[in-house]
mmCIF file of the C-alpha atoms, coordinates in Angstrom:
data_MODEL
# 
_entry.id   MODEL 
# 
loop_
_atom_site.group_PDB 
_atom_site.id 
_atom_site.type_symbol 
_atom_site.label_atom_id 
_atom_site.label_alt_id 
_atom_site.label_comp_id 
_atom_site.label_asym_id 
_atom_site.label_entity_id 
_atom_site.label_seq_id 
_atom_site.pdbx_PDB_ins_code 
_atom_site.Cartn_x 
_atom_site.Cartn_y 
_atom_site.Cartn_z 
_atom_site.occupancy 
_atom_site.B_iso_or_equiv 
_atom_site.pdbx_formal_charge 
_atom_site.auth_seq_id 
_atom_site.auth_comp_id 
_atom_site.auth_asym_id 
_atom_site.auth_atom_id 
_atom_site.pdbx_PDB_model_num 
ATOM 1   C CA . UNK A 1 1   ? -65.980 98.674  -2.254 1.00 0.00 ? 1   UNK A CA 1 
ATOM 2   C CA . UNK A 1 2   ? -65.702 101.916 -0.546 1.00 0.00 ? 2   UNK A CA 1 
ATOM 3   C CA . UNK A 1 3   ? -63.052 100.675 1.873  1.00 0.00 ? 3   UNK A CA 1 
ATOM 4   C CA . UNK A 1 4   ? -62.629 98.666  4.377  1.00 0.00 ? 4   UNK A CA 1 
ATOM 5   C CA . UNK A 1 5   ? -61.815 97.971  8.341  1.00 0.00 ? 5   UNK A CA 1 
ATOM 6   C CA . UNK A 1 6   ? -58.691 96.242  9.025  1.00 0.00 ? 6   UNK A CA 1 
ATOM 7   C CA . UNK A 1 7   ? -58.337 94.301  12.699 1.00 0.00 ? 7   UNK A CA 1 
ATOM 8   C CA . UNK A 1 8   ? -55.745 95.626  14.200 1.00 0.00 ? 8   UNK A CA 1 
ATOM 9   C CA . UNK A 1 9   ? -53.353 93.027  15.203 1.00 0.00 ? 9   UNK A CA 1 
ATOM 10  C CA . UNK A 1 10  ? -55.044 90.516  12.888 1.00 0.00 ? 10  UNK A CA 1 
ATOM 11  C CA . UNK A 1 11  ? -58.009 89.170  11.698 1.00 0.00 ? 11  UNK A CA 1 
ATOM 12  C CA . UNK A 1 12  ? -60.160 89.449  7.913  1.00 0.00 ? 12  UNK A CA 1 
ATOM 13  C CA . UNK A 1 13  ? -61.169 93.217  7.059  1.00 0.00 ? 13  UNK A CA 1 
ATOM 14  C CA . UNK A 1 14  ? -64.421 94.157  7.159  1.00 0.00 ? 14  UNK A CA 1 
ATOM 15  C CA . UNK A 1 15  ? -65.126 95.409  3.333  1.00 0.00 ? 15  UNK A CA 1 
ATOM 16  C CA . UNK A 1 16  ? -67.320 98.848  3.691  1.00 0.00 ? 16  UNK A CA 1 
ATOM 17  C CA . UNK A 1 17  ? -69.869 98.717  1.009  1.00 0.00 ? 17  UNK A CA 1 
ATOM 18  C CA . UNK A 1 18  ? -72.646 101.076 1.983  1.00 0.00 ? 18  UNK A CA 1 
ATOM 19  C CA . UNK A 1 19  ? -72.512 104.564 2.296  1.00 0.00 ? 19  UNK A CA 1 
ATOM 20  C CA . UNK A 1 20  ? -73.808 104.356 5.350  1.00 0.00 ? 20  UNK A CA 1 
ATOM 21  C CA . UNK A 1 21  ? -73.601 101.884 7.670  1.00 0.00 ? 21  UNK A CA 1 
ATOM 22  C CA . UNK A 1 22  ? -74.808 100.693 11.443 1.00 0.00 ? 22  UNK A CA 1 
ATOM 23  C CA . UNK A 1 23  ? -71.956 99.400  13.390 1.00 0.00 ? 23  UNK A CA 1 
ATOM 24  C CA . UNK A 1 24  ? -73.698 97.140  16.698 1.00 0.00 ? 24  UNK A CA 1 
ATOM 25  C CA . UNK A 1 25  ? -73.996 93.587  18.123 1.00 0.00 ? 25  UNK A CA 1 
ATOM 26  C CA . UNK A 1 26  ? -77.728 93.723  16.840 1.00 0.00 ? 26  UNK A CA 1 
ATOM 27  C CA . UNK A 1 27  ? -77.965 91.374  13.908 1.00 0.00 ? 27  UNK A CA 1 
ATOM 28  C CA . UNK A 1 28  ? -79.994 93.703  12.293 1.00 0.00 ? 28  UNK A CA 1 
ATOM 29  C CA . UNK A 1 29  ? -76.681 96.127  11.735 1.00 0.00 ? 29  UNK A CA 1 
ATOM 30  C CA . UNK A 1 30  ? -74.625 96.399  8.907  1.00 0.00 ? 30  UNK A CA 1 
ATOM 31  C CA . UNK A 1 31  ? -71.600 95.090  10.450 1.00 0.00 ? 31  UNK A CA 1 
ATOM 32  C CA . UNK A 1 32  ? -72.162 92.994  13.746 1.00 0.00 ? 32  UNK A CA 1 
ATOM 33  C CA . UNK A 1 33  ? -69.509 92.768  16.290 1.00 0.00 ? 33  UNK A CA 1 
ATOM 34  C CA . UNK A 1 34  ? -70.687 90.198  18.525 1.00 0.00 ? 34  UNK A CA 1 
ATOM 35  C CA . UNK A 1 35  ? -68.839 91.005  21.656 1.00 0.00 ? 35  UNK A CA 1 
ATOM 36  C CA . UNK A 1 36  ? -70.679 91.823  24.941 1.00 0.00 ? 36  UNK A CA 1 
ATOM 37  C CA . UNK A 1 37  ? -69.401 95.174  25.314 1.00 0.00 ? 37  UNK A CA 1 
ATOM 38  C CA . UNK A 1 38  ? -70.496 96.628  21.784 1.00 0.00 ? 38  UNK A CA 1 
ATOM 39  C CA . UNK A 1 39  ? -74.009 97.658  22.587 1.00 0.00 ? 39  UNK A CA 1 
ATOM 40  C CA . UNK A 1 40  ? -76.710 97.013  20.456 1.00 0.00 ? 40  UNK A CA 1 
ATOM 41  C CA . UNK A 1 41  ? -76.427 99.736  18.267 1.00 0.00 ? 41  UNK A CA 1 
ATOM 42  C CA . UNK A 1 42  ? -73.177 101.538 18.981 1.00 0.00 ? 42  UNK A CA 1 
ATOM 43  C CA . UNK A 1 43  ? -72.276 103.436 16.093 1.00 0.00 ? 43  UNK A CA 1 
ATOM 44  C CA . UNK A 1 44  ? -72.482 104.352 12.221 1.00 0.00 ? 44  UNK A CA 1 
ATOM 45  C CA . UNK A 1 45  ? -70.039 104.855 9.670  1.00 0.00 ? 45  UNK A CA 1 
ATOM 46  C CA . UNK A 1 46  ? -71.363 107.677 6.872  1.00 0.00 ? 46  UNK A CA 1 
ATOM 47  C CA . UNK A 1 47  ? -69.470 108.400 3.621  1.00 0.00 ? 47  UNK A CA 1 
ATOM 48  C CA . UNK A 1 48  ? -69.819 112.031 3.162  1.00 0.00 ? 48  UNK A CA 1 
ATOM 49  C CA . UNK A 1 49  ? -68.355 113.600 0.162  1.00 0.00 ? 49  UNK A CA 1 
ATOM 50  C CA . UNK A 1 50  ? -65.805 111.337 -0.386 1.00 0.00 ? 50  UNK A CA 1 
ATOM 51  C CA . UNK A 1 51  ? -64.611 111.142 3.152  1.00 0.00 ? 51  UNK A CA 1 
ATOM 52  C CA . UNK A 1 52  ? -66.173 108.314 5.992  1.00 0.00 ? 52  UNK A CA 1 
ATOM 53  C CA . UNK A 1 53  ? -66.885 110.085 9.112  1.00 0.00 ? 53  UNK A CA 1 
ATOM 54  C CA . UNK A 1 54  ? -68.428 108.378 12.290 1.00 0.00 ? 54  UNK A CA 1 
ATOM 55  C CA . UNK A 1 55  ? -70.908 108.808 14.960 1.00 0.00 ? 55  UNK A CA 1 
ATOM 56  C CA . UNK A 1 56  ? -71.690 107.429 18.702 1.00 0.00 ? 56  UNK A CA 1 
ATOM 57  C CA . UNK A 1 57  ? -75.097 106.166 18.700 1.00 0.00 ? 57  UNK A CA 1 
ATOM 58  C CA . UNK A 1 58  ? -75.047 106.781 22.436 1.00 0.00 ? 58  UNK A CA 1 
ATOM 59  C CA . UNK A 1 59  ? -73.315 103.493 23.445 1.00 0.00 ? 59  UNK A CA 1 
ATOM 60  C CA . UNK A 1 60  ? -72.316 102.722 26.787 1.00 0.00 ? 60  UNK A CA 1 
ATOM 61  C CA . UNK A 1 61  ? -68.298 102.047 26.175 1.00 0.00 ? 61  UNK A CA 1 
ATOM 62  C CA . UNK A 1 62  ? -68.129 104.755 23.021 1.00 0.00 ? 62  UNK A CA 1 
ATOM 63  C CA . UNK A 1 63  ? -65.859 105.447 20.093 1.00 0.00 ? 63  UNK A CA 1 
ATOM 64  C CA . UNK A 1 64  ? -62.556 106.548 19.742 1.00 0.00 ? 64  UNK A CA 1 
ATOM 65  C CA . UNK A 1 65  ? -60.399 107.835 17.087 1.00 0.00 ? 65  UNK A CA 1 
ATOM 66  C CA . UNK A 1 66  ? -56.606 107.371 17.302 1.00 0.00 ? 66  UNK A CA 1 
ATOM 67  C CA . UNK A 1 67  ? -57.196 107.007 21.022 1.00 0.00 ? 67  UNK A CA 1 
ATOM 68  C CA . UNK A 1 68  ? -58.986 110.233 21.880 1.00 0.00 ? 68  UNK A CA 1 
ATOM 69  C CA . UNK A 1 69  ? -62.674 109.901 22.533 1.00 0.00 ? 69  UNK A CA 1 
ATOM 70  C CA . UNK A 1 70  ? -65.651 111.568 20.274 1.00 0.00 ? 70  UNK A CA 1 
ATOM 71  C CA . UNK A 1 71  ? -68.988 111.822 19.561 1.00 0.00 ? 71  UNK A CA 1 
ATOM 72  C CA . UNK A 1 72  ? -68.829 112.276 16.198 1.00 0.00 ? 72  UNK A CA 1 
ATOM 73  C CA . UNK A 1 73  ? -65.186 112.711 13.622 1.00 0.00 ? 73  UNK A CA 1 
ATOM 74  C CA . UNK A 1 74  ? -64.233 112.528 10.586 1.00 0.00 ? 74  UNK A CA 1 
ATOM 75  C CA . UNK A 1 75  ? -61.885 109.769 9.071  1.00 0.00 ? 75  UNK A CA 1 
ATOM 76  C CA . UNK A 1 76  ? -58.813 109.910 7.541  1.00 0.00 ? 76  UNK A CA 1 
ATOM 77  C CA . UNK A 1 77  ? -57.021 106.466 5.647  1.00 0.00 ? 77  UNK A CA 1 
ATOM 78  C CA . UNK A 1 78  ? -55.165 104.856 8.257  1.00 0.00 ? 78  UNK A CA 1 
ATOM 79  C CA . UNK A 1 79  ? -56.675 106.259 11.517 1.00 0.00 ? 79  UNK A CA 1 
ATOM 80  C CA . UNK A 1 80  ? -57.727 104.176 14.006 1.00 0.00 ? 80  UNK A CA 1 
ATOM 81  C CA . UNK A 1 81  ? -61.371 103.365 15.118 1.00 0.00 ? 81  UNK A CA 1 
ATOM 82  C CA . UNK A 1 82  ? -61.979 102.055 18.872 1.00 0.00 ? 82  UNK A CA 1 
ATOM 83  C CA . UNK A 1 83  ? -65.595 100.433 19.246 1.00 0.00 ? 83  UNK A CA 1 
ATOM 84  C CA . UNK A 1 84  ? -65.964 99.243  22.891 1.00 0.00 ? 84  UNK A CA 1 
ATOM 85  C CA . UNK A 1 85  ? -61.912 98.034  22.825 1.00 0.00 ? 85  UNK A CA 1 
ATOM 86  C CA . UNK A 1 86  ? -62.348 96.926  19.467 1.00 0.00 ? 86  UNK A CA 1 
ATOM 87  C CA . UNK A 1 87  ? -59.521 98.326  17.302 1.00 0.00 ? 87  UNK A CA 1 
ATOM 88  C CA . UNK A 1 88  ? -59.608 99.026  13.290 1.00 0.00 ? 88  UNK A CA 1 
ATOM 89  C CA . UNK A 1 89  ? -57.823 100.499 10.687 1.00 0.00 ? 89  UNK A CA 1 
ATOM 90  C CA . UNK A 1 90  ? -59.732 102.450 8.274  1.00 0.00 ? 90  UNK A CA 1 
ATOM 91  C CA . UNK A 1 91  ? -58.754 102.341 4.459  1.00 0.00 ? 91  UNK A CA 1 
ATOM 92  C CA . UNK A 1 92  ? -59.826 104.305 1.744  1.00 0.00 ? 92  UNK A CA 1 
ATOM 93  C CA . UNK A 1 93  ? -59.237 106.519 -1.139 1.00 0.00 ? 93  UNK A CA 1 
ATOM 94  C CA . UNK A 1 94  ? -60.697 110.176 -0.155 1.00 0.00 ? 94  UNK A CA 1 
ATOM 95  C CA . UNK A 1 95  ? -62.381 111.905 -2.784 1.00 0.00 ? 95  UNK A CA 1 
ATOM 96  C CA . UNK A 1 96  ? -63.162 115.595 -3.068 1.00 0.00 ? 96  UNK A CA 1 
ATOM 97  C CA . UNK A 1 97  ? -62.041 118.353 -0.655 1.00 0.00 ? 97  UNK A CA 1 
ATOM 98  C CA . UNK A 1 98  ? -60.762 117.780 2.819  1.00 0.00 ? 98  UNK A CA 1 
ATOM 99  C CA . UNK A 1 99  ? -64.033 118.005 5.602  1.00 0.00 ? 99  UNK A CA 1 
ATOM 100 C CA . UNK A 1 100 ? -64.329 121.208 7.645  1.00 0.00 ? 100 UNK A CA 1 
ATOM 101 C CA . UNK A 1 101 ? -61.916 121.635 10.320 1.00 0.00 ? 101 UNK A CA 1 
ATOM 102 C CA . UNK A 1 102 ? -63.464 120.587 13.509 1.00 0.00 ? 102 UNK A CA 1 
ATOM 103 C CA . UNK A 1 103 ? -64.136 123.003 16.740 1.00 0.00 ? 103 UNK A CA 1 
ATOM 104 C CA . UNK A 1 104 ? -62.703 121.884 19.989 1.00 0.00 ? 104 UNK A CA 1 
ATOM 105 C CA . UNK A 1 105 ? -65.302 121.013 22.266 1.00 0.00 ? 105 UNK A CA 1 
ATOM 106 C CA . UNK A 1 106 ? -63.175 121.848 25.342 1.00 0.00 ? 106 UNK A CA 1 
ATOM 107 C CA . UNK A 1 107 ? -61.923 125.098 24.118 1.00 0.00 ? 107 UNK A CA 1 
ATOM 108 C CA . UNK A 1 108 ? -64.861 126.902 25.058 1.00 0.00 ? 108 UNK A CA 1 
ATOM 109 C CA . UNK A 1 109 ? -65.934 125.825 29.381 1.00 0.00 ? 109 UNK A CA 1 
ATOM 110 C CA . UNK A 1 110 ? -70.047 125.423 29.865 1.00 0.00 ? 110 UNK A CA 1 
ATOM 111 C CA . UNK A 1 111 ? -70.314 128.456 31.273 1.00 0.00 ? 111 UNK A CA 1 
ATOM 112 C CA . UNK A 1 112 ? -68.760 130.196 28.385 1.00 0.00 ? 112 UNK A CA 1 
ATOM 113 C CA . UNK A 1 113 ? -70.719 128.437 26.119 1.00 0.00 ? 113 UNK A CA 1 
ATOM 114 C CA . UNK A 1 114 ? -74.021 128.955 28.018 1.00 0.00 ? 114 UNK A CA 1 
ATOM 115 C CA . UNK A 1 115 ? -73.130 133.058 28.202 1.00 0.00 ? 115 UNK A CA 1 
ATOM 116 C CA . UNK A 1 116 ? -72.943 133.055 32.003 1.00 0.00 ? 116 UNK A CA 1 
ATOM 117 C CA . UNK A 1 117 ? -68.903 133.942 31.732 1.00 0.00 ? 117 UNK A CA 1 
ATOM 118 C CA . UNK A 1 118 ? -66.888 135.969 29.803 1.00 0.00 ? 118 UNK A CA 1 
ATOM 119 C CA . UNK A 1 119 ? -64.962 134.896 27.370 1.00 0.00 ? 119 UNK A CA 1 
ATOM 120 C CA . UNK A 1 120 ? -60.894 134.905 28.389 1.00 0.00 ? 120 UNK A CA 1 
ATOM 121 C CA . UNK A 1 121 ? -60.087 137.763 25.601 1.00 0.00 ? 121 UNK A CA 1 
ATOM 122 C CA . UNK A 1 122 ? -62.961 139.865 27.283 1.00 0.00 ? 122 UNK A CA 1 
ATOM 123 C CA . UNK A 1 123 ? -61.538 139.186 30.576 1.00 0.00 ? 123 UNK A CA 1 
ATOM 124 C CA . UNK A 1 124 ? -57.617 140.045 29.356 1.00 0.00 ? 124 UNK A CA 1 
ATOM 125 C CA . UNK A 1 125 ? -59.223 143.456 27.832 1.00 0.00 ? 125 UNK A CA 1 
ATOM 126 C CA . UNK A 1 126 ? -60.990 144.822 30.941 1.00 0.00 ? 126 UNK A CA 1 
ATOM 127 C CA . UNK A 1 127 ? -58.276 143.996 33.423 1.00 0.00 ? 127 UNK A CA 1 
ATOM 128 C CA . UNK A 1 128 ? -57.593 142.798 36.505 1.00 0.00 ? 128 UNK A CA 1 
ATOM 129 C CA . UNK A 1 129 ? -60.809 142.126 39.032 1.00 0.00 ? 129 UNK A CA 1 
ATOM 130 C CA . UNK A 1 130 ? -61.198 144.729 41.661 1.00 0.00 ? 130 UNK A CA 1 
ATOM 131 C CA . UNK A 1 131 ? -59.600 143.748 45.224 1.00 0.00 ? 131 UNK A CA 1 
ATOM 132 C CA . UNK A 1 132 ? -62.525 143.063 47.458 1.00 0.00 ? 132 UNK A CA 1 
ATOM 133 C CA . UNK A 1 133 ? -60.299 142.781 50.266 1.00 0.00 ? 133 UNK A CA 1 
ATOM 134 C CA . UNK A 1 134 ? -59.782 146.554 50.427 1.00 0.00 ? 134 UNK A CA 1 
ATOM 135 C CA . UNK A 1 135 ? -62.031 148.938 50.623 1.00 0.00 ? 135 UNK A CA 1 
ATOM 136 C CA . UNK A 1 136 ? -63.271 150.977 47.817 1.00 0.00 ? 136 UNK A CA 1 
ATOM 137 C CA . UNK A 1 137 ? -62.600 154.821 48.483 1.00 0.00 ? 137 UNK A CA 1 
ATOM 138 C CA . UNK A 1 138 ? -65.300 157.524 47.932 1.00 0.00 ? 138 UNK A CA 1 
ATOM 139 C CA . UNK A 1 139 ? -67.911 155.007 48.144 1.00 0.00 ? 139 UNK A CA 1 
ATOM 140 C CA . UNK A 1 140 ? -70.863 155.931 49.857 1.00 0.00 ? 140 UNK A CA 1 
ATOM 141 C CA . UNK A 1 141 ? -74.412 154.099 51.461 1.00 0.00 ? 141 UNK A CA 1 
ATOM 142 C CA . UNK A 1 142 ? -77.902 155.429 51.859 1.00 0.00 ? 142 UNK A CA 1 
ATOM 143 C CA . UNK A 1 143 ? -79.198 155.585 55.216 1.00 0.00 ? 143 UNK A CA 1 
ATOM 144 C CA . UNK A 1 144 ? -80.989 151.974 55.003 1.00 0.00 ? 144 UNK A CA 1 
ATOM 145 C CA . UNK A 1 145 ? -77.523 149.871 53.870 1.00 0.00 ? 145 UNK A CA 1 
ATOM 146 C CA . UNK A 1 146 ? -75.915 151.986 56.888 1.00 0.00 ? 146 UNK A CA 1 
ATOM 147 C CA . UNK A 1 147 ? -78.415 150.870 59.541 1.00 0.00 ? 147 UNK A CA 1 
ATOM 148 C CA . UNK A 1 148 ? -78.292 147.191 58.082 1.00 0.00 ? 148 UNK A CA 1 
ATOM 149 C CA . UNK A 1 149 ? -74.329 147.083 58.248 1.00 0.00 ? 149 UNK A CA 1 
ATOM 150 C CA . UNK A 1 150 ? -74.955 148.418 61.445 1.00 0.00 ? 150 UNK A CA 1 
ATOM 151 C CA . UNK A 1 151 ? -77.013 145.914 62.550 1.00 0.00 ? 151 UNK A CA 1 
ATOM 152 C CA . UNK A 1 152 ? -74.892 143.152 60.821 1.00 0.00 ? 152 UNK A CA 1 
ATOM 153 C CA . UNK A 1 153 ? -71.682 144.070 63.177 1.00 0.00 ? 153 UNK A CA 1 
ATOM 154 C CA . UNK A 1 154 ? -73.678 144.699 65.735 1.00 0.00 ? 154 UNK A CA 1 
ATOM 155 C CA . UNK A 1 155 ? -73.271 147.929 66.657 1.00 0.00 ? 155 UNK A CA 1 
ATOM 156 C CA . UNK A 1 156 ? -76.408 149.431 67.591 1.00 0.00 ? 156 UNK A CA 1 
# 
């Protein structure tokens, strides 16, 4: 056995025999958790280098890992797996190193990620944004942004 699931608040653990299992109400999964709001396939439990991790199969009602919502973690003895309000203990003996340390997904916004924004240390290093309320000094048009601001406030 490679561990096990424990019910929280009671019930017969779920022995985990496989190194990789499929988690789903499907009878065709590894471990079937006939409730109606487990979807079909909902997750899967991999054993990778001596540690489990887990992974969302894009279910409707997710995963959750000592309360906090994920996609995809890895599992440490006595944390606590949410499938669709289903709650387990994990057990297990760890073998090997620890796993990587994960990256915070929210640490980084989209547009930071996508390279629209600068980064918050980039920002800190160039200073503050220029005032747009005043007006810059020395700054000077050509003859065609002079006749269109002219235009613009109306003074023709």
């Amino acid at each position: 056995m490679l561990g096990e699931l424990i019910p929280v608040g009671g019930g017969d653990s779920i022995p985990l025999l496989e190194s990789r299992l499929h988690i789903g109400r499907r009878s065709s999964c590894d471990i079937v958790l006939a409730y109606p709001n487990v979807s079909s396939q909902h997750c899967e439990l991999s054993l990778i280098d001596g540690y489990w991790q887990i992974r969302d199969l894009g279910s409707r009602n997710g995963i959750k890992v000592n309360s906090e919502r994920h996609d995809q973690k890895w599992l440490y003895p006595g944390d606590v797996i949410t499938i669709a309000k289903n709650h387990f203990e994990i057990s297990y003996v760890p073998v090997g190193d620890a796993p990587p340390e994960e990256d915070d997904p929210f640490e980084m916004g989209l547009l930071e990620k996508a390279g629209l924004q600068k980064q918050d240390a980039d920002r800190r290093l160039s200073g503050p944004p220029p005032d747009s309320s005043r007006p810059v000094k020395n700054q000077t048009f050509g003859e065609e942004e002079d006749a269109a601001m002219d235009w613009l406030m109306g003074e023709d």
